[in-house]
N, CA, C and O of each residue as an XYZ file, in Angstrom:
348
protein
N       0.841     -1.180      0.000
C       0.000      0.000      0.000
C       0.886      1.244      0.000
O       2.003      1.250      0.518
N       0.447      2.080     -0.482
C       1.254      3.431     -0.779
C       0.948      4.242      0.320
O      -0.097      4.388      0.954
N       1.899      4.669      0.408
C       1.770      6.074      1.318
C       1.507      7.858      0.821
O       2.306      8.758      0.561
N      -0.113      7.792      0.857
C      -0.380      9.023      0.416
C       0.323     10.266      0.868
O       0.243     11.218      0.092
N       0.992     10.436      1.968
C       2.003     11.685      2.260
C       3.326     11.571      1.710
O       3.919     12.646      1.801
N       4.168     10.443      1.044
C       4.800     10.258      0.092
C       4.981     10.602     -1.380
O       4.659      9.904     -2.342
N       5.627     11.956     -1.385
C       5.579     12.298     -3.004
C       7.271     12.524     -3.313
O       7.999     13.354     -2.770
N       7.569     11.721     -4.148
C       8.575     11.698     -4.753
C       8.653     12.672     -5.830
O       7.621     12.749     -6.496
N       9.485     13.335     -6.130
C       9.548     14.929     -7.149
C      10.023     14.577     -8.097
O      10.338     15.484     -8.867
N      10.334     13.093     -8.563
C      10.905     12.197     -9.690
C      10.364     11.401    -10.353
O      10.753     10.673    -11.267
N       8.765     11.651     -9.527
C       7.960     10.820     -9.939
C       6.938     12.237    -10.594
O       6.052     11.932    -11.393
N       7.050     13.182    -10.355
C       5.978     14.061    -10.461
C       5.746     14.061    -12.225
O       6.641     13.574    -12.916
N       4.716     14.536    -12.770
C       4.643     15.224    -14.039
C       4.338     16.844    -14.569
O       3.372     17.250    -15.215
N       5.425     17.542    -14.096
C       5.476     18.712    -13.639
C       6.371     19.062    -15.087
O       7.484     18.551    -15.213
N       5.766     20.041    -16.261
C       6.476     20.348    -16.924
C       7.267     21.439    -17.057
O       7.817     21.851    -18.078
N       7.295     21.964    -15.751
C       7.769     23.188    -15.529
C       9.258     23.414    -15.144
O       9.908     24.460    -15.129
N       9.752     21.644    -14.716
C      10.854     21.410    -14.075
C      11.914     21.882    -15.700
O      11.459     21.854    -16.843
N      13.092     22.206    -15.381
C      13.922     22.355    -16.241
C      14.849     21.422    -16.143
O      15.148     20.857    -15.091
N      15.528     21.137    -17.631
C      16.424     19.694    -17.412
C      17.625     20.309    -16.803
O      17.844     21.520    -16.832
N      18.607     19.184    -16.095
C      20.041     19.889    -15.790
C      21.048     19.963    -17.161
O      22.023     20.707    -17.266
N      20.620     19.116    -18.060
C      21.587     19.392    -19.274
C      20.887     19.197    -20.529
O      19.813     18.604    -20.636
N      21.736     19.873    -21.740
C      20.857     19.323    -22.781
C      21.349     18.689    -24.010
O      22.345     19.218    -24.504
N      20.860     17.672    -24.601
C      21.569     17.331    -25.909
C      21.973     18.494    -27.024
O      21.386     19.575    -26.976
N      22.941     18.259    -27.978
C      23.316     18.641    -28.742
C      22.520     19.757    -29.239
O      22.594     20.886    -28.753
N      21.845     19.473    -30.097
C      20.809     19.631    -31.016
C      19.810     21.089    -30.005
O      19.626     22.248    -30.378
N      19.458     20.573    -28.999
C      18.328     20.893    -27.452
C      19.735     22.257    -26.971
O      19.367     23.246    -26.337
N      20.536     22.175    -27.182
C      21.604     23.147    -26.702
C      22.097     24.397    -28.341
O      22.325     25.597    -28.491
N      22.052     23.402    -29.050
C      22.139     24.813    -30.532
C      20.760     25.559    -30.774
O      20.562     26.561    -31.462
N      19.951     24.889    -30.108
C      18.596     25.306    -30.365
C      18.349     26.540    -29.459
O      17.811     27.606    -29.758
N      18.838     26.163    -28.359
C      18.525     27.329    -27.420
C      19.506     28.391    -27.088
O      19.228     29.364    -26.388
N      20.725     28.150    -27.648
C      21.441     29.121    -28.116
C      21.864     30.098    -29.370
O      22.803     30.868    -29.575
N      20.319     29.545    -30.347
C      20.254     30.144    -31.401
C      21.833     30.056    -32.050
O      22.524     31.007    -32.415
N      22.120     28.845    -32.069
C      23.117     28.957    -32.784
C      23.190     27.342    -33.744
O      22.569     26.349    -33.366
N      23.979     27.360    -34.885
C      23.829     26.012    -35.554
C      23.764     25.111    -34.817
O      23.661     25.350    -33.614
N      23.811     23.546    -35.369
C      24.408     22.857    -34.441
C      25.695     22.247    -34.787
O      26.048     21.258    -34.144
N      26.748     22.897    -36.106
C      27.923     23.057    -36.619
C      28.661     24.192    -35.517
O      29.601     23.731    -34.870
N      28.381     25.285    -35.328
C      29.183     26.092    -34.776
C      28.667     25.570    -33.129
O      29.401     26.225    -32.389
N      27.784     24.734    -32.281
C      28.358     24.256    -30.979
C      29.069     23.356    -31.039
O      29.718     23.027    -30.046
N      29.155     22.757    -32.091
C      30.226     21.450    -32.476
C      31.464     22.255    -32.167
O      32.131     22.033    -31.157
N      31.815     23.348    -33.190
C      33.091     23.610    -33.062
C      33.831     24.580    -31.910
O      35.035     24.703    -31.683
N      32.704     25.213    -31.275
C      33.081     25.447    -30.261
C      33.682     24.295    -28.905
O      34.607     24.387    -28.099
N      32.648     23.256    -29.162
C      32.537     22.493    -28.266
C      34.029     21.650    -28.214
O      34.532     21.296    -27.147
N      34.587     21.415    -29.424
C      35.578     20.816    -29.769
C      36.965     21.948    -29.678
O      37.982     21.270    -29.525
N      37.261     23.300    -29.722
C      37.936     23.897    -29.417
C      37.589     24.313    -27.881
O      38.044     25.375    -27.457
N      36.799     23.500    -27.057
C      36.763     23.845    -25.589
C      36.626     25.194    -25.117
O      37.146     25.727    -24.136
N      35.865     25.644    -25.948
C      35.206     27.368    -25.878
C      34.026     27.362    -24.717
O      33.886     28.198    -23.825
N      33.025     25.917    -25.030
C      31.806     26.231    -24.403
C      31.593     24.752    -23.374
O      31.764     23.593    -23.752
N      31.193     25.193    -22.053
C      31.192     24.257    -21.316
C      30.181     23.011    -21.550
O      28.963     23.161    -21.638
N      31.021     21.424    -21.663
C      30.027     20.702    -21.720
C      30.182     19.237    -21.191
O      31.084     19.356    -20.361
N      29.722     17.627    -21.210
C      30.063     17.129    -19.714
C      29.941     15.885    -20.872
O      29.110     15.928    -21.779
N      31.163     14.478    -20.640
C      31.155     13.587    -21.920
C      30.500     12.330    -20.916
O      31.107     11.922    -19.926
N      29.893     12.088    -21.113
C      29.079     10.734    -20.760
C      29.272      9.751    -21.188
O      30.004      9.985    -22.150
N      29.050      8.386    -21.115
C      29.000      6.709    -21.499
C      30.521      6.987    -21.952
O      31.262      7.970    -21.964
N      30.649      5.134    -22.452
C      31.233      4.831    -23.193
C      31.057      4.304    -24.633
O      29.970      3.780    -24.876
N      31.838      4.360    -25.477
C      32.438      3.456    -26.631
C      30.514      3.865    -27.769
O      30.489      5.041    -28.132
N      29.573      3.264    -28.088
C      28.720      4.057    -29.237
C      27.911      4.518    -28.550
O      27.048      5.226    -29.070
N      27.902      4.292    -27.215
C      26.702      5.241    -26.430
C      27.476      6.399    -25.762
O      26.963      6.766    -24.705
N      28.210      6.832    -26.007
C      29.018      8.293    -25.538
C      28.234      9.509    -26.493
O      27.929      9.489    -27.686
N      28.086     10.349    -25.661
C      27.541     11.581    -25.789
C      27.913     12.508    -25.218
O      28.496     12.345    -24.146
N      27.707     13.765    -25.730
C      28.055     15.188    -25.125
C      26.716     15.770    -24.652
O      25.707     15.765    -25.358
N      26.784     16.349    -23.219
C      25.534     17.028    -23.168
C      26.547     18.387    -22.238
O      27.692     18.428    -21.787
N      25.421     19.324    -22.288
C      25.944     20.430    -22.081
C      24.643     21.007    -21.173
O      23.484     21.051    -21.583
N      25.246     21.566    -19.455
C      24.447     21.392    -18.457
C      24.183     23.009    -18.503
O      25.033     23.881    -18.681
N      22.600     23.196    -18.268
C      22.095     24.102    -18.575
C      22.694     25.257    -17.669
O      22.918     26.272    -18.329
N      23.039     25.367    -16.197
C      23.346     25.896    -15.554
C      24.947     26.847    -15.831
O      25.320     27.959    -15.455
N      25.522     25.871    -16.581
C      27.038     26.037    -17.404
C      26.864     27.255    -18.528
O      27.507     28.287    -18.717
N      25.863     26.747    -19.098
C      25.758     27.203    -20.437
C      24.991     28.498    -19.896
O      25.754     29.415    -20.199
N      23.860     29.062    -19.243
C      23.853     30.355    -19.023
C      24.810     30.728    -17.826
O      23.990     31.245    -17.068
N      25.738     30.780    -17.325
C      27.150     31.614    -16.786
C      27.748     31.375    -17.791
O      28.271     32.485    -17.899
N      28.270     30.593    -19.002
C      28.708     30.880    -20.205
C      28.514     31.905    -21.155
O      29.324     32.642    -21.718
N      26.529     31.755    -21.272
C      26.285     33.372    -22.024
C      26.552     34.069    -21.541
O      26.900     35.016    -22.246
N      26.623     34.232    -20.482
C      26.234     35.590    -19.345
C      28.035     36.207    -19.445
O      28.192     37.232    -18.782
N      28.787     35.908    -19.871
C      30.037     36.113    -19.380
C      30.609     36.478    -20.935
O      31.565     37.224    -21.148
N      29.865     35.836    -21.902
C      30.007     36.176    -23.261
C      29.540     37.801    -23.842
O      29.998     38.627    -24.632
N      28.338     37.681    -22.918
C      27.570     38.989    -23.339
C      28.348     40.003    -22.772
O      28.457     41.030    -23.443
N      29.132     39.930    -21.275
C      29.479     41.021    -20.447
C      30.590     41.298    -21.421
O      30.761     42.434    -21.861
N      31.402     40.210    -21.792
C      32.625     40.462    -22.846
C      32.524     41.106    -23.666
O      33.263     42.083    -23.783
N      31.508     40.793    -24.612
C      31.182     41.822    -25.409
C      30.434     43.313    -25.477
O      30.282     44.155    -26.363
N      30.031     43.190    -24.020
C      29.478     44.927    -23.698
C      30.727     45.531    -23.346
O      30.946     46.734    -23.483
N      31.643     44.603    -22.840
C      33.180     45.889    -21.837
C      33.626     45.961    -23.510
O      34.339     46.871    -23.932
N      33.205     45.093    -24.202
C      34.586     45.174    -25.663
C      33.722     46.949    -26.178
O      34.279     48.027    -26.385
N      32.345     46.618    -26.232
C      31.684     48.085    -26.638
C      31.956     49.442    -25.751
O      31.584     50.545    -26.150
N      32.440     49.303    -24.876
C      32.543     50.356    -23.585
C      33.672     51.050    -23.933
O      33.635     52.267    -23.748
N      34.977     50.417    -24.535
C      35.988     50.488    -24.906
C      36.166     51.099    -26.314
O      37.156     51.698    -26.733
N      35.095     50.851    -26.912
C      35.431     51.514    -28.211
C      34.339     53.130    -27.868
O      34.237     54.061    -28.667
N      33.824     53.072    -26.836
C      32.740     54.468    -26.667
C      33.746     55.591    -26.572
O      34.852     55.606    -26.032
N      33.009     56.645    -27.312
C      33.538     57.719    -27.216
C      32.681     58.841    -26.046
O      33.114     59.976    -25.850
């Protein structure tokens, strides 16, 4: 018998939860960017991301939390780069 004051938050169907990382594809998408140029970032170790499994089940996912202090640090870069050219 279950225990009705028992709620597991892993069990919930709550679509509001956000994932901790995202595939490839789920990460160029939401960075409005190809999914050629997160490749090559990803591969010149520009943009933070986390290698999982082994051998044909290895994958790259890239944890959401990473990836905005990544933008966030991209954008500031490029506002001090504009600050610098202000007259």
């Amino acid at each position: 018998m279950r225990n009705p004051s028992f709620q597991n938050p892993l069990m919930e169907c709550d679509s509001t939860i956000e994932p901790l990382a995202l595939r490839p594809r789920e990460a160029a998408k939401a960075l409005s960017i190809s999914p050629r140029l997160l490749w090559q970032l990803t591969h010149d170790g520009h943009i933070p991301c986390v290698r999982v499994g082994t051998g044909k089940r290895r994958t790259v996912l890239y944890p959401t939390a990473d990836l905005k202090t990544w933008l966030s640090r991209q954008a500031e870069a490029a506002n001090g780069g504009d600050h610098d050219n202000a007259r």
